[in-house]
C-alpha positions, 0 to 999 in steps of 0.5 A, a space after each residue: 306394676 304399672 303394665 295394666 294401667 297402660 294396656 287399659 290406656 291403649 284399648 281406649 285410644 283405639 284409633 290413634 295408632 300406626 300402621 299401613 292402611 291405604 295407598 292414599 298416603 302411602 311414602 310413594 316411592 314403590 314402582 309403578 307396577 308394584 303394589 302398594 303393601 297397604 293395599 295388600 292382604 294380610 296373607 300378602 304381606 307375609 310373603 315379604 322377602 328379607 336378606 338377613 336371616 340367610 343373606 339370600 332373598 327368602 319369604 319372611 314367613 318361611 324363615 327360623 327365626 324372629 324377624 320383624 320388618 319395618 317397609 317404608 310405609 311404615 316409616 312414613 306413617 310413623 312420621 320418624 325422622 330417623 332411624 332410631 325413632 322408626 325402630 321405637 316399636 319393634 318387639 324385642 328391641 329396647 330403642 331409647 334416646 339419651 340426648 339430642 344425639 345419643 340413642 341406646 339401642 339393645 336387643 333382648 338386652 345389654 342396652 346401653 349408649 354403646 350396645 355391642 351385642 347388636 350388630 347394624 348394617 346398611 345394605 349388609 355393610 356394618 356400621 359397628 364401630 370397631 373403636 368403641 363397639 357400638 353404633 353412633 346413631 347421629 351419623 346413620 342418616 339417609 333419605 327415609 323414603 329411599 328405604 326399602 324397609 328395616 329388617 330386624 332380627 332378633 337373635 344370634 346371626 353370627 353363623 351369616 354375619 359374624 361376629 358381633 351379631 350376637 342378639 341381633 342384626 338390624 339391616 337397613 335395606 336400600 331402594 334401587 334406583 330403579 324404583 325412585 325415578 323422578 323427583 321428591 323433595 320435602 321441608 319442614 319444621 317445629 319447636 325440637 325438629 326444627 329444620 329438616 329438608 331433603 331432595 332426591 331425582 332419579 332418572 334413566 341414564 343409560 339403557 336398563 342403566 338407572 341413577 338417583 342422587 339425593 341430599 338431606 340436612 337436619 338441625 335439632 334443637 335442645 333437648 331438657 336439662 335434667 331439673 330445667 332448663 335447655 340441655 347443651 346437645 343441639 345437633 346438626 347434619 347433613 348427607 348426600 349421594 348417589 346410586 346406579 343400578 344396571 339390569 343388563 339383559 340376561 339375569 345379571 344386575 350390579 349396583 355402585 353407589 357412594 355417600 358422604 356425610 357429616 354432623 356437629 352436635 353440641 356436647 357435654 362432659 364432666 371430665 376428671 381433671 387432677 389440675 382442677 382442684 377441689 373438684 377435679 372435674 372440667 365441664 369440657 363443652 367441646 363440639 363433637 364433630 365427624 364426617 365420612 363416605 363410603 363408595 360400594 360396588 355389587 354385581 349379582 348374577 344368575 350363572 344357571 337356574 341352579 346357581 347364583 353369585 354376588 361379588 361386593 365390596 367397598 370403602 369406607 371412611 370416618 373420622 369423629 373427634 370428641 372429648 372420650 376420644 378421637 378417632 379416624 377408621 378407614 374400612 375395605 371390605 371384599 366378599 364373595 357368596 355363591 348360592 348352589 341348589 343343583 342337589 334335590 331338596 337341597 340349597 347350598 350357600 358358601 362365602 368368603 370375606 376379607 377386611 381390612 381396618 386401620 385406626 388412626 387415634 388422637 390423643 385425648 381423654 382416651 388415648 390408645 398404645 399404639 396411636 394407630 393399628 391394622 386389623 384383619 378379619 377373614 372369614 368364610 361360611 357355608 350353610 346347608 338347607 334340607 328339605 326333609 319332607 316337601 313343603 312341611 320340614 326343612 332344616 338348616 345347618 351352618 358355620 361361620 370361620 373367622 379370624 382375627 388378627 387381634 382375637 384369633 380363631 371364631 367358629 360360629 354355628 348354626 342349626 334351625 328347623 322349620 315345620 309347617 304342618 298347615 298351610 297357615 301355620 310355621 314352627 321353628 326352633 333353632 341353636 346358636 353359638 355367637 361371639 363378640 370380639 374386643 374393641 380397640 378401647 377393650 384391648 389398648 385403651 387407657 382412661 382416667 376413669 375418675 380423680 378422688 379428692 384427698 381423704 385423711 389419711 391420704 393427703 393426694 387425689 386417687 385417680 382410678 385408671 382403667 387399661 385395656 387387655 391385649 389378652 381378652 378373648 371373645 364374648 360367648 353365647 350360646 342360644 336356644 330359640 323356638 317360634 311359632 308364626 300363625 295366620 288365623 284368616 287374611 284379617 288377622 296374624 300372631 307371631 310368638 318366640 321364645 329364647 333361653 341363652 347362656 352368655 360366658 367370657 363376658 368382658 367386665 372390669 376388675 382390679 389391675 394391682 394395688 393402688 400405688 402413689 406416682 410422683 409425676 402425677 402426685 397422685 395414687 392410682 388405682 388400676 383396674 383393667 378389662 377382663 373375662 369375668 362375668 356370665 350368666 343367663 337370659 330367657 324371655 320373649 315376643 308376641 306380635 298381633 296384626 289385625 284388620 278388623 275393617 279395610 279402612 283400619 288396620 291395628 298391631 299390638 306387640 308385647 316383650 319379656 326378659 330376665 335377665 341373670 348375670 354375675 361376676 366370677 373374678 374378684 372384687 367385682 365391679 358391678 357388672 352383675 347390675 347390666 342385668 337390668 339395664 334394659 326395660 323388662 317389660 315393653 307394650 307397643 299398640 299401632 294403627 292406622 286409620 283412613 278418614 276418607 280419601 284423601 286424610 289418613 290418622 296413625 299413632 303409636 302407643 308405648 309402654 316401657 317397664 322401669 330401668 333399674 340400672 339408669 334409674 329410669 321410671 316406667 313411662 307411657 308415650 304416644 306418636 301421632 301423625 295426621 296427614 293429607 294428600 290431596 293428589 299425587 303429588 303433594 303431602 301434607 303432614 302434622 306429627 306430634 312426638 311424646 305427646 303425654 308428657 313436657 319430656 321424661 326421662 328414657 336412659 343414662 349417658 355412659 361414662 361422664 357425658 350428658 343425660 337429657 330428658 326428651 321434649 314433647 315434639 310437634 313438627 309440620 312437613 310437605 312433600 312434593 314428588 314431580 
């Protein structure tokens, strides 16, 4: 194994990693009046507040369960230029990029170009595509210094979110407006990056009324053919929008804000093609296009100093067209949440959602039967914290109800304990049970998976046809989690968890019937279909070190383990016993930064991920690196070099026929300047 090689790799390059050091290069967009978090202590910096556990404001270190968060400063002493690449060294998260515009991301696991089992959301809305179940990543870009931070749970989050928050919730959180007044615009370029330019101004327009609008384009170029060569998957996009946010007197504040976006990446895909003998495949060169918007409402109000409640809702429109399939989805979503702490050591939350997805498909390699459908999905939760013993033990009881026009009933429960015997020190355990509803590509799909050529005796083509099951129930999970927060002085901190879960129904593949020979197509067909044919068991865990052994430099180092066992219990199986290892088993990430100086600051990040026996994908060690220089307030300049130890390498394999790439080394410029 080649884990100590890169742990002896990352102890001699100490002083090129990333984290938050100093204000001096901080991305500058906190208030005024706020702290800087590079400036705060260790002991700080754990009381940052996060939404996704309980889907209220609470201090991360007192949460029951393993969260990781991601500031702003992070983002931008990483010198990521997406949300995929600021989400590289999270602990437990397995980030990849496929090609110029695919990304395979995966908690704890069941990492693939459509991960299902990680529920993303942007201001707790879902970016979950509810066609393909899983996230296109080329169509989550925003302003990154508009970010808040990225909270990212690992582990079930189905008694709060719902379904599909199975092994984890990634949330992007927003800035208010009223935290990015005035004006920052940026530029830059290199040979992969190589346009990116955004602008943003915020301003007071009304009394406690403030507004920000903002706008962004970026083009990339070609990645490596796999054996040389430019790959045909350059990507371009652009997105823009606005936000107001009123804090009217009294403890009321609301928010609306709308975006619109847009991409065009070139694309690549073996299609099987009966009209296309001896091969039967078309190498279809087709654009991949999408655009869509979104226009959200949140009023919050504090009723009594027992009682508050958040009222939200929103639109959201999508439209993607490309070779597998296109689509347009239209979402509108209400939800109601009511926190309620009038009982003595008691706070109780409750909500109620109801959405409504319509679907509008086009024929293609893909086709759907019906062409367009409505799904509903309403809900309701309820979850109860105790404080059994003042400020050392806490409980936390919860369930989720949804139902769904298309898979029926969902509970999803949910219980965590919390003790602090010591001031510096958190243990939790909790039990989950999560689910993962189908997909309209799992219910009502038909795809040609691949045309056979003629072999004697058979003198036609086999077509092998894969259709979806109206029948399948959802994915189940049942999790058992344990972990240990410790913060040894305010110079340094460790984070540990661990997990154990049992997956059953899981949705796998398996034979429909007999093959059979169809005269229209002249060909024979072999039929298989989506069912719930596979379970299995997962353990494994995180450790997570932050260390300041100086004020000038502050280091991070993370390690992650899985197993992962599944098996198929209907026959003949199809090999979805293999999605056991299709995820790294082992990832080392050291970060650090370090400040030279008033004005320069170096950060860098060291990687380590374990081989992926399912996409053939070898070990390999990375490094990030940023070197930046902010001579005064208002203006930063920046050097960053990505995957600087190789030309390219490998990291995953595209789904189904389309491209797989080999990713470049990266070195781009950027300034900045705010006013």
């Amino acid at each position: 194994m080649n884990l100590p090689v890169s742990i002896r790799l990352a102890a001699s390059l100490p002083a090129l990693f990333c984290l938050p050091a100093d204000a001096a290069l901080t991305a500058d967009d906190a208030p005024r009046d706020s702290p800087i978090l590079a400036n705060l202590s260790l002991e700080e910096l754990s009381q940052i507040k996060i939404v996704s556990v309980s889907q209220r404001v609470q201090p991360l270190a007192n949460a029951a369960a393993a969260v990781h968060v991601v500031t702003s400063e992070d983002i931008a002493r990483s010198g990521a230029t997406s949300i995929p690449e600021a989400l590289r060294n999270v602990p437990g998260l397995n980030v990849a990029q496929i090609n110029g515009s695919a990304w395979a991301i995966g908690a704890r696991g069941f990492q693939s170009q459509f991960s299902n089992k990680l529920l993303v959301m942007v201001d707790g809305v879902s970016v979950y595509s509810p066609v393909f179940s899983g996230v296109f990543w080329d169509q989550q870009n925003y302003f990154l210094p508009d970010l808040e931070q990225i909270e990212v749970v690992l582990g079930p989050g189905g008694s709060i979110w719902g379904a599909n928050a199975v092994n984890g919730v990634v949330n992007v959180v927003t800035k208010s407006a009223r935290d990015t007044q005035g004006g920052m615009v940026y530029a830059g370029g290199g040979n992969e990056k190589a346009v990116m330019a955004g602008a943003r101004y915020g301003w007071l327009a009304d009394t406690n009324v403030y507004a920000r609008v903002y706008g962004i384009y970026n083009y990339d170029n070609p990645t490596v053919r796999i054996g040389g060569g430019d790959a045909p998957d350059a990507t371009s996009s652009g997105q823009g929008g606005f936000r107001l946010d009123g804090y009217p007197r009294g403890n009321s504040e609301w928010t609306v804000k709308g975006d619109v976006r847009w991409a065009a990446n070139d694309d690549l895909l073996l299609q099987p093609d009966l009209t296309r003998p001896p091969s039967y495949v078309f190498t279809n060169t087709a654009m991949t296009r999408s655009l869509g918007g979104q226009l959200l409402g949140h009023w919050q109000t504090e009723m009594n100093p027992d009682s508050t409640l958040q009222i939200q809702g929103y639109y959201d429109f999508s439209k993607r067209n490309e070779v597998a399939g296109s689509a347009a989805v239209q979402t509108a979503d209400m939800q109601l949440h009511h926190t309620w702490s009038g009982w003595r050591r008691q706070v109780i939350d409750w909500g109620v959602d109801g959405r409504m997805v319509y679907r509008d498909s086009e024929p293609g390699w893909a086709t759907y039967d019906p062409m367009q459908a409505t799904e509903w999905l309403g809900s309701g939760f309820v979850q109860d914290e105790i404080s059994l013993v003042p400020d050392a033990l806490k409980l936390t009881g919860g369930i989720k109800l949804e139902e769904h026009s298309d898979v029926g009933f969902m509970p999803q429960p949910n219980a965590r304990l919390t003790w602090q015997p010591a001031e510096r020190h958190t243990f939790w355990v909790a039990w989950s049970r999560a689910l993962r509803s189908p997909q309209a590509t799992e219910l009502n799909s038909q795809i040609d998976v691949s045309v056979l050529r003629p072999m004697p005796p058979n003198p036609f083509p086999t077509v092998v046809r894969l259709a979806g099951n109206a029948s399948l129930e959802a994915e189940k999970l049942q999790a058992w989690e344990i972990g240990w927060r410790w913060q040894a002085r305010q110079s340094l901190t460790l984070d540990v968890a661990g997990y154990y879960y049992h997956y059953d129904d899981l949705i796998s593949t398996t034979s429909a019937g007999k093959p059979g020979y169809d005269p229209a197509l002249k060909a024979v067909v072999v039929p298989l279909t989506y069912v719930n044919g596979a379970e299995g068991d997962a353990y494994g865990g995180e450790m997570a070190l932050t260390w300041r052994p100086v004020d000038r430099w502050l280091v991070s180092a993370s390690y992650s383990v899985r197993h992962t066992m599944l098996h198929s219990y209907v026959q003949p199986d199809q090999g979805y016993a293999g999605h056991a290892l299709d995820a790294p088993r082992q990832t080392v990430a050291l970060n650090s930064s370090l400040k030279l100086g008033r004005a320069v600051e170096l950060s860098g990040a060291l990687r380590y991920l374990d081989n992926i026996p399912y996409s053939h994908t070898p070990a390999y060690v990375e490094l990030d690196a940023q070197l930046a220089w902010r001579p005064n307030e208002r203006w930063q300049f920046s050097l960053v070099g990505q995957n600087l130890l190789h030309d390219q390498h490998l990291e995953y394999t595209s789904s189904l026929a389309g491209q797989t790439a080999e990713i470049p080394r990266g070195v781009y410029a950027k300034v900045t300047y705010k006013f």
